[in-house]
Every structure is written in structure tokens, then in C-alpha cells.
C-alpha positions in Angstrom: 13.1 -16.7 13.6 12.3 -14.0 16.5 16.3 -13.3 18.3 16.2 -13.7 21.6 17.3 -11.0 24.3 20.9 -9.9 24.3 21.3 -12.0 21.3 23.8 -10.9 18.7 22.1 -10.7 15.3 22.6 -8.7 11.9 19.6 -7.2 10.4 19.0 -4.4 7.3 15.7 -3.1 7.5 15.6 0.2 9.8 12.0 -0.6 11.8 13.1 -3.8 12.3 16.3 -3.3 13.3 15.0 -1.2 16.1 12.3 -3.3 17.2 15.2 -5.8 17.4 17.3 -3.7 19.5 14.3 -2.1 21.6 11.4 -4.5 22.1 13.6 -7.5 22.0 16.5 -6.1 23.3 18.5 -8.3 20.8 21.8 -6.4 19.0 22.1 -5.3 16.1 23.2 -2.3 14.2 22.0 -0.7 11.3 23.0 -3.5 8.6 23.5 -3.2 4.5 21.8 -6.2 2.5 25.5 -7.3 1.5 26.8 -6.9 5.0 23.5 -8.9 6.6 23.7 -11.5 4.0 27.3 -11.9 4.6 26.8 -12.5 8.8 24.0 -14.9 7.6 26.4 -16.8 5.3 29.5 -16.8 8.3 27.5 -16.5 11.2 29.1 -14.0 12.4 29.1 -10.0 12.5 31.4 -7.2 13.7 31.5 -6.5 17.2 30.9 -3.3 17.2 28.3 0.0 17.8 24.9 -1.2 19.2 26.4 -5.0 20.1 28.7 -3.4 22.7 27.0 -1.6 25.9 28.5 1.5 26.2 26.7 2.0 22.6 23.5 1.4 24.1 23.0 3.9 26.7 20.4 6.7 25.7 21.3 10.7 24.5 17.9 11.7 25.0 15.4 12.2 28.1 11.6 12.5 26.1 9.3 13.7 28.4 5.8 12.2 27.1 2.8 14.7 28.3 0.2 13.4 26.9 -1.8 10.2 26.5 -1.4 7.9 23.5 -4.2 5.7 22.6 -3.4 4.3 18.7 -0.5 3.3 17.0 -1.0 6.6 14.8 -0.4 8.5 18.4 3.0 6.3 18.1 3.7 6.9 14.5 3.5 10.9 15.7 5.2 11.2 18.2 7.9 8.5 16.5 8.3 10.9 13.5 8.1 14.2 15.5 11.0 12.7 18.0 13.2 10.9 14.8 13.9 14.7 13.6 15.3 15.6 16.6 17.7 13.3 17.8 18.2 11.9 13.9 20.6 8.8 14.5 20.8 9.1 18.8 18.8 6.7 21.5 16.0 8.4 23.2 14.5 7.3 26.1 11.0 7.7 26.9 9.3 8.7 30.2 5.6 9.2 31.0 4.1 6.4 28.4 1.7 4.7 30.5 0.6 1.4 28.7 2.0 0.1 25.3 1.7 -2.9 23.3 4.5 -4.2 20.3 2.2 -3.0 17.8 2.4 0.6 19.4 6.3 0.5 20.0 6.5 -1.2 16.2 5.0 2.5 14.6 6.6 4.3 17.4 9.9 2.9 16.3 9.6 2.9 12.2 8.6 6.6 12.6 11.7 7.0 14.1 13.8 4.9 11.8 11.8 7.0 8.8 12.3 10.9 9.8 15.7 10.2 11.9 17.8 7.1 11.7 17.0 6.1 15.4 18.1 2.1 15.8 17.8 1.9 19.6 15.1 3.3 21.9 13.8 2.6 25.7 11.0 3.4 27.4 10.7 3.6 30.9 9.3 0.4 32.5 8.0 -1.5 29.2 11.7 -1.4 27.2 13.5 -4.8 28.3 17.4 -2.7 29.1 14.7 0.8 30.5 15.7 -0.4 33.9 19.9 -0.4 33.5 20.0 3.2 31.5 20.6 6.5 33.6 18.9 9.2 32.7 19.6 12.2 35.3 22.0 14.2 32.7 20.3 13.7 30.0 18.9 16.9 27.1 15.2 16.5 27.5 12.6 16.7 25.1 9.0 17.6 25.7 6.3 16.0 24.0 2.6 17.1 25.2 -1.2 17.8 22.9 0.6 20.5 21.2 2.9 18.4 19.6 1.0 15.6 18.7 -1.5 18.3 17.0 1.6 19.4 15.4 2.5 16.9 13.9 -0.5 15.5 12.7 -1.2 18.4 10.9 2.5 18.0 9.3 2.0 14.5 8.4 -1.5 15.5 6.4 -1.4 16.6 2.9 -4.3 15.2 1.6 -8.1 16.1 2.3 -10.2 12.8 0.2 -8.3 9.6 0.4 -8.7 7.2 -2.9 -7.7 4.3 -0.9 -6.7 3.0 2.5 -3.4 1.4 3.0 -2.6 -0.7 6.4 0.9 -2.4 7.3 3.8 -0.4 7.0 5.8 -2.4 8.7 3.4 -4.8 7.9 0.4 -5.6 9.8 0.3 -8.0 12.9 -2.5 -10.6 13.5 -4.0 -8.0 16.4 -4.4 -5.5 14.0 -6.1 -7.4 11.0 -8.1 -8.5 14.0 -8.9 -5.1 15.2 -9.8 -3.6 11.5 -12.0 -7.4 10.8 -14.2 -6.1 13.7 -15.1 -2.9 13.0 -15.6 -4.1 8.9 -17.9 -6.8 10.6 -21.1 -6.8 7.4 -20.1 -3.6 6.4 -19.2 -2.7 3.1 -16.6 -0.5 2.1 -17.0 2.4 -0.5 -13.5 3.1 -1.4 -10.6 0.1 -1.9 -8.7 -1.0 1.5 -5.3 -3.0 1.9 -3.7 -4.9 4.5 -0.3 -5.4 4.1 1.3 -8.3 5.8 3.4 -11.6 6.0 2.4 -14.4 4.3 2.3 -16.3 7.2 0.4 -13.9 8.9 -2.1 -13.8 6.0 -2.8 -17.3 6.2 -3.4 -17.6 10.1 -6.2 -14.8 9.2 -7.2 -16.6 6.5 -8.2 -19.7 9.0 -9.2 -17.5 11.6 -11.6 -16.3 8.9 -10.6 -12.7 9.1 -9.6 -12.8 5.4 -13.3 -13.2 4.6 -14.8 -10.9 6.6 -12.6 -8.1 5.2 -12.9 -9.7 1.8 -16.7 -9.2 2.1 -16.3 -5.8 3.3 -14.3 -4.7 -0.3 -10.6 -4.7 1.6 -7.8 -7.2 0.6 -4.9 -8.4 2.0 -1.9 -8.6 0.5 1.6 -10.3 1.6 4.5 -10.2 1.4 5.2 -6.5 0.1 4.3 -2.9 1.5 2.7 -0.2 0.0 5.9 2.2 0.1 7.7 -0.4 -2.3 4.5 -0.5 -5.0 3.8 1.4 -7.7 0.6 3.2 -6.1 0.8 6.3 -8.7 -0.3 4.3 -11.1 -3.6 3.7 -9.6 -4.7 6.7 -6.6 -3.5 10.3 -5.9 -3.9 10.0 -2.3 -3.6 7.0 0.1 -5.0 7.5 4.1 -2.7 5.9 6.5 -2.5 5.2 10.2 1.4 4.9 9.8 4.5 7.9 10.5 6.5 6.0 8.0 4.5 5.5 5.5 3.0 9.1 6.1 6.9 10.2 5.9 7.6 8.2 2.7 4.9 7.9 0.1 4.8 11.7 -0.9 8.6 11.3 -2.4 8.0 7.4 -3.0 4.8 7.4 -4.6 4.0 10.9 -4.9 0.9 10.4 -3.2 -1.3 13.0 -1.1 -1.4 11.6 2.6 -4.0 11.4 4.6 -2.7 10.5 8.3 -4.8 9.4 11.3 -5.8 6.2 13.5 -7.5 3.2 11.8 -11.1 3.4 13.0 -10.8 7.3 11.8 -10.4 6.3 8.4 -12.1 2.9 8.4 -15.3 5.4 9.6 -14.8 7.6 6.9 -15.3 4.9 4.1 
């Protein structure tokens, strides 16, 4: 089901509506369930807002300063950027290597604290290369920043549990936290959230029962933002911007925000 580039689509769920519009480079805008159900039934959808490129041509210059190693890095500086420009298209200068999983955080942070559908970054974006930047408001984003707003996103001090996947995990990163959990055993509960599909190629990889072994699980199909954590921990450690924006009013948990192997050390 992955859209193709410049392919017209109609999609409801805000991170992956922008990681349609700004990894892919597919188009769609910001859809209602009824609306994307609706396309889905007539295969068709407006012509209108982010399909149409006049619409996609960025407001904002963001000027990054500072080197980003971990998709928590990317959740930051998503969630620090979405309050500024709320609903507008930035366009990012000075990132220097990322990977989908990095622009996936960078862009649900974005979608969380603004309502950003549409980002580029210079060189790595599929449309970076047509936008024009020269008159553009710029934004600076350097260490002081990224301190910032890791100290913003943390409200917590002792996490009761660890919760991966918001949006939910890809196979690189259940390979990435199977490593490090590699006949180790966890003292405190961890969850990986992910697709069912995804679950199962880790499953065969046997990923599934390295991490069982360890004391995580993982769980598809759902995200932690959705459940009904308060019924079971206070505070939940994340290495996501939208899930650190979301579960204090969601599940009125205490957040604890940094990269994986941070936490993943500290259990």
C-alpha cells in the first residue's frame, strides 16, 4: 500500500499524512476518517490544498545548528519547530544524514505540537530541490534548543515502564532495541508497538524472542497514546515528541523523554 511519488492519495492520520507528503512526496492533505473513507469508496478526492503545487512551497527557512544523532533528536527538534510554524511547511537546512525512521519522529512531532502536513529538507526531501528558499523567515535551531526542549518534554524522573512505537515501530528499530536487549534482562516492563505485519517479520527474524527473553513485548496493531496506560503506570519513558506531547493529557502520565539506548540502559 506505500503511494508512490506525486501520487494523489487521501489519508487521516497527521504523522502519516506528512510522511506521505514529505518522505514520499505523495499528496495528500490533512483528511477526516469520513472524508478518507469516502475518496477510498470513489476513488477520488478534492483537488485542492497540498495536491496542487503552489500549496506546497515552504513558509519557513529552519536553520539546523546542531548535529542530530537519534530519532529522539528528531522528535525535539520536530516538537520545538511544530509550535512555531503551527499548520505552515518548513524547510530544513543543515541536517546532514537522515534515515525514514528519523524524518518519521521528526515529522509526528510536528504533526503533534503544530499541525505541520508538509516538510522538506534540504537534499534528503524528494521536492527539497524545486522549493526556493531566499525570502523565507528563518528559524534557528542549535544545542540550546535541543537542551530546551528536552528539558520541556521531561516531567517525569523514574519511569514505570518503557513504551516504543508512536507512530509505531519499524523493523530497524525492533532490530536496533533486539541488540542491545541481546541476554539481558529487563527490570522494569518494555513495549514495542507496531504493525502486525511488522510483528510477524520480527517474529521470524527471531527478534520477538530475544526481546521476549529480555521481559519486553511487542504489541500490534495499537499505540500507546490510544490505551488505557493509567490504569497500570504513572510514568511511561519514551524516545518519541509525540508521544512525549500527548500522554500527559491522554493518559495523564509523567514523561520521561530521551533516545532508546538512554532508557533501555537505565532498566
Amino acid at each position: 500500500n506505500l503511494p508512490h511519488f506525486n501520487e494523489h492519495i487521501a489519508w487521516s492520520e497527521s504523522s502519516a499524512v506528512s510522511f506521505a507528503n514529505s518522505v514520499i512526496g505523495a499528496r495528500t492533505n490533512r483528511e477526516g476518517g469520513p472524508s478518507a473513507l469516502a475518496s477510498a469508496i470513489c476513488g477520488v478526492t478534492p483537488n485542492y490544498g497540498l495536491h496542487l503545487d503552489e500549496n506546497r512551497k515552504p513558509d519557513f527557512l529552519v536553520k539546523v545548528r546542531v548535529d542530530l544523532t537519534f530519532n529522539a533528536d528528531f522528535g525535539a527538534m520536530g516538537y520545538f519547530i511544530g509550535n512555531i510554524v503551527k499548520n505552515k511547511i518548513p524547510y530544513f537546512q543543515g541536517i546532514k544524514n537522515a534515515n525514514t525512521d528519523h524524518l518519521k519522529a521528526l515529522g509526528a512531532a510536528m504533526a503533534a505540537s503544530g499541525a505541520v502536513a508538509l516538510y522538506h529538507v534540504d537534499g534528503i526531501t524528494p521536492e527539497s530541490h524545486l522549493m526556493e528558499t531566499d525570502k523565507l523567515e528563518k528559524i534557528e535551531f542549535s544545542k540550546e534548543e535541543l537542551k530546551e526542549t528536552y528539558e520541556k518534554l521531561n516531567s517525569g524522573e523514574e519511569a514505570d515502564v518503557i513504551i516504543v512505537g508512536c507512530p509505531h515501530a519499524s523493523l530497524r528499530e525492533i532490530i536496533d532495541i533486539a541488540f542491545v536487549l541481546n541476554e539481558k534482562k529487563l527490570k522494569k516492563p518494555l513495549w514495542i508497538c507496531t504493525s502486525r505485519a511488522t510483528k510477524e517479520i520480527a517474529k521470524r527474524m527471531g527478534l520477538a524472542n530475544i526481546i521476549e527473553k529480555a521481559g519486553g513485548k511487542i504489541v500490534a496493531d495499537t499505540c500507546m497514546v490510544v490505551s488505557p496506560i493509567e490504569k497500570l503506570f504513572n510514568a511511561t519513558a519514551v524516545n518519541s515528541g509525540k508521544a512525549a506531547h500527548y500522554l500527559p493529557g491522554f493518559c495523564k502520565q509523567k514523561v520521561i523523554f530521551n533516545n532508546i539506548h538512554s532508557l533501555l540502559e537505565e532498566i
